[in-house]
N, C-alpha and C positions, 0 to 999 in steps of 0.2 A: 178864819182858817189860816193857820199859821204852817207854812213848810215846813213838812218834819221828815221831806225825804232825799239823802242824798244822791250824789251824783254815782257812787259804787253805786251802791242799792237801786236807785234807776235803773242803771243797765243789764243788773241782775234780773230785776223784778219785769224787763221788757224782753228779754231773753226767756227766762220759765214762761211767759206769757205767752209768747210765739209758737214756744214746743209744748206748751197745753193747748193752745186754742186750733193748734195745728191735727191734735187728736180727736177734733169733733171730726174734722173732714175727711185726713188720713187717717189710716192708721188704725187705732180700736175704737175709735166710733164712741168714745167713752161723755158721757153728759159733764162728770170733772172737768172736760177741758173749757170752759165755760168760766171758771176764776181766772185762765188769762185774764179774760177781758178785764176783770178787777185790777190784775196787776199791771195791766199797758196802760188803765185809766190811772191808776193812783201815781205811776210814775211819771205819767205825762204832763197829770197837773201839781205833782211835788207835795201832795198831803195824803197821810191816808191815815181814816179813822181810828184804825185797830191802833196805830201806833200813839195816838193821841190820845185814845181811852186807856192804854198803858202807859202813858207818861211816855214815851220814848222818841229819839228824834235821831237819824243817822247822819245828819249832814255834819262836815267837821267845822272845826271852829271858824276856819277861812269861809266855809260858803255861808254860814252865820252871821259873820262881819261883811258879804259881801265881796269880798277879796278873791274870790275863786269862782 
């Protein structure tokens, strides 16, 4: 498993994650909110499937070399 998630993308994908999984409790009670948890997991551990089954990787060149 190679990290293919950057550091924007983290804080986006842990932000929509919060205001979704915050709508199972508040809010409309909605079963959707339930992919947070996908997205607070994928960003916590820096890899996520779907982007890997698409080829795609957001982190930038710096956090790729390390550097950032």
């Amino acid at each position: 498993m190679r990290k293919n998630v950057g550091k924007v993308d983290k804080v986006v994908r842990i932000l929509l994650g919060v205001l979704l999984l915050g709508n199972v409790f508040v809010g409309l009670h909605n079963p959707w909110g339930w992919i947070g948890v996908a997205l607070i997991v994928t960003a916590l551990i820096g890899f996520c499937p779907v982007y890997s089954a698409l080829k795609l990787n957001t982190m930038s060149l710096g956090e790729k070399l390390g550097f950032k």
